[in-house]
Structure formats: structure tokens, C-alpha cells
BAFIGU-879116 format. One record per residue (C-alpha): residue number from 1; residue in one letter; x, y, z. Coordinates in Angstrom, 1 decimal. Layout:
   n res      u      v      w
 NUM   a      X      Y      Z
...
END
This chain:
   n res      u      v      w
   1   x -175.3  -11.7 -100.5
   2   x -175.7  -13.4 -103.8
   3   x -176.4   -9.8 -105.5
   4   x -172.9   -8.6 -103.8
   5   x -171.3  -11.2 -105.4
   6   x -172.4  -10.9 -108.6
   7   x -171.6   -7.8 -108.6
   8   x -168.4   -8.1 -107.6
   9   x -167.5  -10.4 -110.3
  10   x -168.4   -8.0 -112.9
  11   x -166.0   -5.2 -111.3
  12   x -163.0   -7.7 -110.8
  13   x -162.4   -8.1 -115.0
  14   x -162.5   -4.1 -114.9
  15   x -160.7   -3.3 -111.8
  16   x -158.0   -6.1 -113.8
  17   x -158.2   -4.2 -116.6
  18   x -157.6   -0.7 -114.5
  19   x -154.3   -2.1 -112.8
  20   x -152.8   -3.3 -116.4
  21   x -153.5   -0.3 -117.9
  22   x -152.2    2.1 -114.9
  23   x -148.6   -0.6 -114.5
  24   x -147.5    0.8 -118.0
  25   x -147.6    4.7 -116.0
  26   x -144.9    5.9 -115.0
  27   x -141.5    8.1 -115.7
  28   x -140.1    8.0 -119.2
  29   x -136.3    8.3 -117.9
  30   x -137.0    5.5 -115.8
  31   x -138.6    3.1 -118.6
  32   x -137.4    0.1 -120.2
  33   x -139.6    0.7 -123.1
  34   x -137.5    3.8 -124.4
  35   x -134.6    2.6 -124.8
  36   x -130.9    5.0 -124.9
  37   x -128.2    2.5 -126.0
  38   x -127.4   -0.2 -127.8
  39   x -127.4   -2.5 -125.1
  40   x -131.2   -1.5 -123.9
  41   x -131.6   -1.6 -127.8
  42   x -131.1   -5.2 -127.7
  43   x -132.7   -6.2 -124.4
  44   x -136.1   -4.3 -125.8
  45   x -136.0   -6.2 -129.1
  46   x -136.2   -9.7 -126.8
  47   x -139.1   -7.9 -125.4
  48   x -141.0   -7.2 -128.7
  49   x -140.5  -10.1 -129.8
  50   x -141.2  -12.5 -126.4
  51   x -144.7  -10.3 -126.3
  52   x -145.3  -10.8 -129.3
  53   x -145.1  -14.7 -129.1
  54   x -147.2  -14.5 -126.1
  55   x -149.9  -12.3 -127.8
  56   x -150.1  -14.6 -130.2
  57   x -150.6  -17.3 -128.6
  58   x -152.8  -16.0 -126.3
  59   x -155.2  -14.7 -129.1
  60   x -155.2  -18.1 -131.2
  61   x -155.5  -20.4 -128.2
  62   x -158.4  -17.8 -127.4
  63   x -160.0  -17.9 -130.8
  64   x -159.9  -21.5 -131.3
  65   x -161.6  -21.9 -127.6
  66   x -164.4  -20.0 -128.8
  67   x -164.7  -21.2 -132.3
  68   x -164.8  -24.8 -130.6
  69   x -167.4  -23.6 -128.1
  70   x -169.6  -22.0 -130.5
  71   x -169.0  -24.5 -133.2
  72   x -169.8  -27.9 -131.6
  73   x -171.5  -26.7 -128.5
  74   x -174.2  -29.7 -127.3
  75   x -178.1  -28.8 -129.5
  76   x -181.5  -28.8 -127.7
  77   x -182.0  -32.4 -127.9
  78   x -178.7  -33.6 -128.8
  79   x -178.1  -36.3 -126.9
  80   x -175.0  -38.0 -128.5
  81   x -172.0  -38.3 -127.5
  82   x -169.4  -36.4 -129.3
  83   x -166.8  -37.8 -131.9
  84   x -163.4  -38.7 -129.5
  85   x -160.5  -37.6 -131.0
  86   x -158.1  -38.8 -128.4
  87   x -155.2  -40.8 -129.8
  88   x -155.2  -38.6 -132.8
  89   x -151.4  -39.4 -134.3
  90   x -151.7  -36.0 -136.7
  91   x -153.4  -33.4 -133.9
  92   x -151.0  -34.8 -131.4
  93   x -147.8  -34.3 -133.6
  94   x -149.6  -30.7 -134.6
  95   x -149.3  -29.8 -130.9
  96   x -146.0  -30.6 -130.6
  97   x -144.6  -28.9 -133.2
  98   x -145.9  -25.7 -133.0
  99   x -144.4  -24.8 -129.6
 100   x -141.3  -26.3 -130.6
 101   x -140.9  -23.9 -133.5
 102   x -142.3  -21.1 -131.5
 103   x -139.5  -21.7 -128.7
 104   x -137.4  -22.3 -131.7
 105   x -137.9  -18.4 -132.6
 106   x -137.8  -17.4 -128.8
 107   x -134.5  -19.0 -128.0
 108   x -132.0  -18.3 -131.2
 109   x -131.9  -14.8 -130.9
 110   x -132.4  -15.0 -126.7
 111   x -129.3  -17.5 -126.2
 112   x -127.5  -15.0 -129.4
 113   x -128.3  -11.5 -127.0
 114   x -127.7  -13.4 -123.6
 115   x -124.1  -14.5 -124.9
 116   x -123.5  -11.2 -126.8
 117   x -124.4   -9.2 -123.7
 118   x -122.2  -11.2 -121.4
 119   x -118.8  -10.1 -123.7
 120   x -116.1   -9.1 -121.0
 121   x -114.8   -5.6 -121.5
 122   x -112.6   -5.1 -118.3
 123   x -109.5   -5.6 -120.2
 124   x -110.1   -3.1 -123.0
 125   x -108.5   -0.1 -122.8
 126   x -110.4    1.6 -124.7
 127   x -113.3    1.1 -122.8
 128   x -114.3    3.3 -119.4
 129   x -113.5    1.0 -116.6
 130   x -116.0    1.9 -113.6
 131   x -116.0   -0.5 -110.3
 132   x -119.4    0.6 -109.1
 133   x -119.6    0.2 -105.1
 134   x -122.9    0.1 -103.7
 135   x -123.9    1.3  -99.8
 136   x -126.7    1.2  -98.0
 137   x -128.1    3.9  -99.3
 138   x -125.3    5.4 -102.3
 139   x -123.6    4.4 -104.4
 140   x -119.8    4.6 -105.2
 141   x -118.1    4.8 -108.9
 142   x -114.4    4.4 -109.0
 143   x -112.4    5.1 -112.6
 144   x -109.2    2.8 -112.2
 145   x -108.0    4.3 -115.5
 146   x -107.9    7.8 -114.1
 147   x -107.6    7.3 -110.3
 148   x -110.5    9.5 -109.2
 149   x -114.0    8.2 -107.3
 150   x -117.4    9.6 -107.5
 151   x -120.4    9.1 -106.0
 152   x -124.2    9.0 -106.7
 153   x -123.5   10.7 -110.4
 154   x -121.6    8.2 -113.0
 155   x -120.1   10.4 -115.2
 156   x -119.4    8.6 -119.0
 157   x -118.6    9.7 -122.7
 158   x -121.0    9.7 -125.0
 159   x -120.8    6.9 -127.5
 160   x -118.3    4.5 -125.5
 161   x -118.7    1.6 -124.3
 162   x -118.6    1.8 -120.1
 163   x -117.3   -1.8 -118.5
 164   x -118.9   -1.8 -115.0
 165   x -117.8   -4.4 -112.4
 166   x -120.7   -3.9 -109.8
 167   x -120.2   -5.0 -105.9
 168   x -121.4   -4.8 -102.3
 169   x -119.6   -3.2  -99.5
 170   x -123.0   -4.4  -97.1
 171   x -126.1   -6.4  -98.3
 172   x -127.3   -7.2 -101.6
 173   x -127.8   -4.4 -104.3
 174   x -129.2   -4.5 -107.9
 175   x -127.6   -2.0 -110.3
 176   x -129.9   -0.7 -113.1
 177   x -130.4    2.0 -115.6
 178   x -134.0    1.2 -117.3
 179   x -132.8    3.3 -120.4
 180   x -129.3    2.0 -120.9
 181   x -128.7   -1.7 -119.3
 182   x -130.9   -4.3 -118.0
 183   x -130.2   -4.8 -113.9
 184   x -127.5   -6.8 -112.4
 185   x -126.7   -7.9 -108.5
 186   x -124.3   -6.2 -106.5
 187   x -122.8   -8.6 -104.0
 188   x -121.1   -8.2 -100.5
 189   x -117.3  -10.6 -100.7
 190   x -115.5  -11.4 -103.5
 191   x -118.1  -11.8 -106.1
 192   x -118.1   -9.0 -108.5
 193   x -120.2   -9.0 -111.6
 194   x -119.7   -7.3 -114.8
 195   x -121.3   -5.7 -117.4
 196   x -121.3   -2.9 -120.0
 197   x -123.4   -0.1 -121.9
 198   x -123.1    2.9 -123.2
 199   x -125.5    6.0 -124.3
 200   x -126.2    6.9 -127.9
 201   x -126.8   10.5 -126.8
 202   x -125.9   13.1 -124.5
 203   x -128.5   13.8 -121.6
 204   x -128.9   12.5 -118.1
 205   x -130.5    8.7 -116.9
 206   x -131.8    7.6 -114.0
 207   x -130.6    4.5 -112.1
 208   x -132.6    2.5 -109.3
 209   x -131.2   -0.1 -106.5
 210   x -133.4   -2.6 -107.8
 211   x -132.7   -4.9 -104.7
 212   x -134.8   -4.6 -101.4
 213   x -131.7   -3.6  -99.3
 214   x -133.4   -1.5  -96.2
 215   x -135.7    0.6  -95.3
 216   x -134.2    3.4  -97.5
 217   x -134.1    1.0 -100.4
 218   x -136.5    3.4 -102.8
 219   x -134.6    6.4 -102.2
 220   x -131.1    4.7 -102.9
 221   x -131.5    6.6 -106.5
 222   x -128.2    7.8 -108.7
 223   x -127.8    9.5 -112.1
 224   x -125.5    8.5 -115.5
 225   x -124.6   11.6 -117.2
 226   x -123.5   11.1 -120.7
 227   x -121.9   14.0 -122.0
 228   x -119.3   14.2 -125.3
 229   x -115.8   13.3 -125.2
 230   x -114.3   16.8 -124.5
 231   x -116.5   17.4 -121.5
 232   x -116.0   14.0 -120.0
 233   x -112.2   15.3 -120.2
 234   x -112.8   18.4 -119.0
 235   x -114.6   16.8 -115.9
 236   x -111.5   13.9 -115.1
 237   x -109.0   16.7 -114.7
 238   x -111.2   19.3 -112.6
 239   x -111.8   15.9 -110.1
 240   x -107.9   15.7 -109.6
 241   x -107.2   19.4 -109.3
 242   x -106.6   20.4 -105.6
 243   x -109.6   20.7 -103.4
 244   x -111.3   24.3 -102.7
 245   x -112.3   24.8  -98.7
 246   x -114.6   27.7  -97.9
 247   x -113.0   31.3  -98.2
 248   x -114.3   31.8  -94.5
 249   x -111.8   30.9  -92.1
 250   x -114.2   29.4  -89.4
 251   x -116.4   27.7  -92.0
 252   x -112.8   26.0  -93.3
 253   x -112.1   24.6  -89.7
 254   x -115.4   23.3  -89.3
 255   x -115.6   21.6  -92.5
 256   x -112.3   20.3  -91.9
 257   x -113.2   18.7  -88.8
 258   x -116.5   17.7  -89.3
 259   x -116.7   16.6  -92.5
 260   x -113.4   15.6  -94.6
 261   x -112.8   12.7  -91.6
 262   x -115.4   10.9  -93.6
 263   x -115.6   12.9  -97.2
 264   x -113.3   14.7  -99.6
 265   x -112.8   17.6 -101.6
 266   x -110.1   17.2 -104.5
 267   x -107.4   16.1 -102.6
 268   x -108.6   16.7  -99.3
 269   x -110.1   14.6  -96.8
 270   x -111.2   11.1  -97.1
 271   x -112.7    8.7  -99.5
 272   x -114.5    6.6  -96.9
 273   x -118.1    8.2  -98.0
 274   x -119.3   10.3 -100.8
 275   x -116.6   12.4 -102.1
 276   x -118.6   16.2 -102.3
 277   x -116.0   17.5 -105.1
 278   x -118.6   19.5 -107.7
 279   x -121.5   19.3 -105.5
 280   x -122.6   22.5 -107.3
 281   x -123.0   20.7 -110.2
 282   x -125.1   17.5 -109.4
 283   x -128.7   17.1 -110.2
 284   x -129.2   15.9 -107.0
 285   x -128.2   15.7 -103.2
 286   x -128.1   12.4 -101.2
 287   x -129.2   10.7 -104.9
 288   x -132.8   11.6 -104.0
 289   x -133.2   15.5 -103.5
 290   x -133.6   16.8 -106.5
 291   x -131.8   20.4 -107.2
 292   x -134.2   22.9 -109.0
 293   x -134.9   26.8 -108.8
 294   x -138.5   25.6 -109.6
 295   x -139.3   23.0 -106.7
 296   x -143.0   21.3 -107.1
 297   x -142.3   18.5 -105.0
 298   x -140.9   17.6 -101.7
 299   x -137.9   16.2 -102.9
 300   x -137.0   19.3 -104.3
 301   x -135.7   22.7 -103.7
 302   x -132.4   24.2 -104.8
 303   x -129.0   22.9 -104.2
 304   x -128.6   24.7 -101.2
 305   x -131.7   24.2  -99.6
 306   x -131.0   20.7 -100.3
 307   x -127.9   20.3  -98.8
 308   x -129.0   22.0  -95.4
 309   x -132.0   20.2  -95.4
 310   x -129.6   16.2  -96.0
 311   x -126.6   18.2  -93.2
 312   x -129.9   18.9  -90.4
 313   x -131.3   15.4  -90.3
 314   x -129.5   12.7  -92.8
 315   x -132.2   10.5  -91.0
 316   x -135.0   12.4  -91.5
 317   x -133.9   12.6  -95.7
 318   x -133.1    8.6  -95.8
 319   x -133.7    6.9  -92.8
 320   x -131.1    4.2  -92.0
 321   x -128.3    5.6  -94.0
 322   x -124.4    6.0  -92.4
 323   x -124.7    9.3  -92.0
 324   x -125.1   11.0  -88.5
 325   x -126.7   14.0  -87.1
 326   x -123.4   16.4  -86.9
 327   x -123.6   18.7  -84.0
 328   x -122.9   22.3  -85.8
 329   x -124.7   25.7  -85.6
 330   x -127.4   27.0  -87.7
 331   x -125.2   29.2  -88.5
 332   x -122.0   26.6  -89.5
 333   x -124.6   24.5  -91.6
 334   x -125.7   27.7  -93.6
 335   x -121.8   28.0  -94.5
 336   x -121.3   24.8  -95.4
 337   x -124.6   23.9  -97.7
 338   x -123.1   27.6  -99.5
 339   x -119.8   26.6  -99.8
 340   x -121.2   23.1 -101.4
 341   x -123.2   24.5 -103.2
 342   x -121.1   26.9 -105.3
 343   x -117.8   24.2 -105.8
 344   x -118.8   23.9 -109.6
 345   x -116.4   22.4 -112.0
 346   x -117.4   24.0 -115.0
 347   x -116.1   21.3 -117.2
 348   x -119.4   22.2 -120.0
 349   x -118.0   24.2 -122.8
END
């Protein structure tokens, strides 16, 4: 039993040292420590510099311990009792200072960042006003400025600064974008917060619910596409041109009835779900199947293998979501997950 044990204690410092190393693994789009805006910019520097503290600290505290151990540890023989320093006027006033100064360097530039971060853009018209809805499990973006809403992809400009006002229509949410913005609650009632960020280059960032909301709480995924100003254009007036329904007659009356009671296309059908306007174009399908012509994972396949796979069994793709089985043919979903899947905008030039 004894041996066990000891041998047990010699594999937990390892086994420690295993889960440190393998926390810092993971995806680089989804990663705090590369961060894509100013904003994230900012928020990583606290981080730097809070570590660094801690390091610090950890490694003098650490070398004085052994110093002290080493230095006046009790001789073979020794039997005196060591010199008591307690009530030491100068040590004690040492120790005091010294975190002072050190919380002193924490807090200026923490209280500086927290009160600079907290700056109110809603009123600006020059920034991108978004009210960001979240649902168990997607998430809603609506542009006052331009009256159009998205859903799962947040579409901004390149280089300008987005003002956010996040909230619940159900439970509570978290938004967050690791690379852009640090994470911030999205509530059910009347309490909306705010925030803003923006991306110093074009590309495409993931964003996590970072609030246990359900049991589809990890898949309840979404993008932010940054692209430049002229695209982000392009994209605003192709979301309020007139809807496109399927060329086949049959496939139009289906869709019609089964799906824009609930969704919309351009001006068609209603907002009360995730409007499918450019579902061509989206990375993903249901925020969490991910649309490739090279799938290597379960979660992907192309765009319209994804969309008949989320229209067969919503349930099966995110269990607990709003979404329910539709009764339709084989044959009717085929037509529908093609007809998604080739409305494109084209707004990339």
C-alpha cells in the first residue's frame, strides 16, 4: 500500500505538469493569446502584465523559501534556538510595501483599460450598431442603421469600430470572440449590455456562447467576418434586395409553407428564426456544421450535405434547439438544401 502511494506522489507533480502544459492546446482562431483588434490588444496586455506579476512573485517567494531552508536549516547538534525576528518594525514595513507597489502596477493600467473599455458607442453614427440576440442555440444580429437581421454570421467592416448591445430572448448567454473582445452576459428582460471591437484585418473569427445555457450550449458557435468597406456595402444592399424562391414550382410551394412561417429570404417570410438569405455563402450551417469540399470531420461536409443533414433531424445536429422535425419528402428536402445552397450574394469583388 505504502509503495502505491509513494508512487503515486511522484506521478501527481507530472501528471500536474501534463494538464498545464496540454490547457494551453487548442484552436488559434479561438485563442485569447492572438489577439485581432485593438480591443483584444488591450485586454492581452493586462494579461502580460498580471502573469508576469504573478511569475514573479511566485519565483522570488520560491527562491527566498529555499535560500532560507538551505541557509539556516537546524546543524547536527545544533540545539539552539533560532534568533526571533518577530516584531521586526523594518521586515514588517518591507512586507507591506512591496505588494502595495506591486498592486500599485496591477491596478493603474487595469482600472485605465476597465474604464477605457467600458466607453459607450451606441450613439455614434459612425460606428456599426449591432443588437446581438442570443437563442437557445443561435444567435441573432440586427443592424438598426440599415434595417436588415442576420443570424449566426456577424458581418462588420474592417477597421471600424462595431457597438454591440448583447441580450437574451431565453436564459442566460455569454457573447465572446477570443480574438477580438473579451466575453460579456447576454440577459433575458430589459437588461442589455454593451460593448465594442473591431478587427484590424480582414479574415473570419470564431465566437463561443461562453454561458452554460443547455444541453446544446457547446455547439451554440457563430462567426465575425471582417471584410473591407466596399464589401461590407456590397453585402447590406444584396440583404435588402427581394428574396429568390426555388426556380421549381413545387419546391417554391413547399418552402413557402414549410419554412418562411418561421424564416425569411430577402423580403419574404418571417424573421422569427434565422433568416436563410445567402445561405450559400456561410462558413457554416446551424453555427456548428462546418461547409467544406474537403470534410475530415463529422461536423463537416459541404453546404448542401449540411443543410439536408440540419432539415432531416435538427435534433439529431443540436439537441434541444427550436427547430422541429418538418414532415417533407426525401425528395422536397433534396430541393430545398439545393436551393439553399446556391442563394449566394456575391457581394466579394
Amino acid at each position: 500500500m505504502m509503495k502505491r502511494w509513494h508512487l503515486a506522489r511522484r506521478l501527481l507533480p507530472l501528471l500536474a505538469g501534463m494538464a498545464l502544459l496540454m490547457a494551453g492546446c487548442g484552436r488559434e482562431d479561438l485563442s485569447t493569446m492572438n489577439p485581432q483588434g485593438p480591443v483584444a490588444e488591450e485586454q492581452f496586455g493586462l494579461m502580460k502584465l498580471s502573469i508576469s506579476i504573478m511569475v514573479l512573485v511566485v519565483i522570488v517567494v520560491f527562491a527566498l523559501a529555499f535560500y532560507v531552508m538551505v541557509r539556516y536549516r537546524r546543524r547536527p547538534g545544533d540545539k539552539t534556538i533560532p534568533v526571533q525576528v518577530e516584531g521586526n518594525h523594518k521586515l514588517e514595513i518591507i512586507w507591506t510595501v512591496i505588494p502595495i507597489v506591486l498592486l500599485l502596477i496591477l491596478g493603474v493600467p487595469t482600472v485605465k483599460s476597465v474604464f477605457g473599455l467600458a466607453k459607450d458607442y451606441t450613439k455614434d453614427p459612425n460606428a456599426v450598431q449591432v443588437i446581438v440576440t442570443a437563442k437557445q442555440y443561435w444567435w441573432e444580429f440586427e443592424y438598426p442603421q440599415y434595417g436588415i437581421k442576420t443570424s449566426q454570421e456577424l458581418m462588420i467592416p474592417t477597421g471600424k469600430t462595431v457597438s454591440v448591445q448583447v441580450k437574451s430572448a431565453d436564459v442566460i448567454h455569454s457573447f465572446w470572440i477570443p480574438a477580438l473582445a473579451g466575453k460579456i452576459d447576454a440577459n433575458p428582460g430589459a437588461n442589455v449590455n454593451t460593448m465594442y471591437f473591431s478587427a484590424d484585418q480582414d479574415g473570419v473569427y470564431l465566437g463561443k456562447c461562453a454561458e452554460l445555457c443547455g444541453p446544446s450550449h457547446a455547439l451554440m458557435d457563430f462567426k465575425v467576418k471582417s471584410v473591407n468597406q466596399g464589401a461590407f456595402d456590397r453585402w447590406v444592399t444584396a440583404m435588402k434586395e427581394p428574396g429568390k424562391l426555388p426556380a421549381d414550382p413545387e419546391i417554391a410551394a413547399v418552402f413557402e409553407k414549410q419554412c418562411l412561417t418561421c424564416h425569411a429570404v430577402g423580403d419574404k417570410g418571417m424573421q422569427l428564426f434565422p433568416n436563410l438569405t445567402g445561405m450559400g455563402d456561410k462558413g457554416t450551417v446551424a453555427g456548428i456544421l462546418v461547409n467544406t469540399d474537403d470534410p475530415k470531420y463529422s461536423n463537416e461536409g459541404s453546404t448542401y450535405d449540411n443543410l439536408k443533414r440540419w432539415i432531416e433531424d435538427p435534433q439529431a445536429v443540436k439537441p434541444g434547439n427550436s427547430m422541429p422535425k418538418v414532415d417533407l419528402t426525401p425528395e422536397q428536402i433534396d430541393g430545398i438544401a439545393k436551393y439553399l445552397s446556391e442563394y449566394k450574394l456575391d457581394v466579394e469583388q
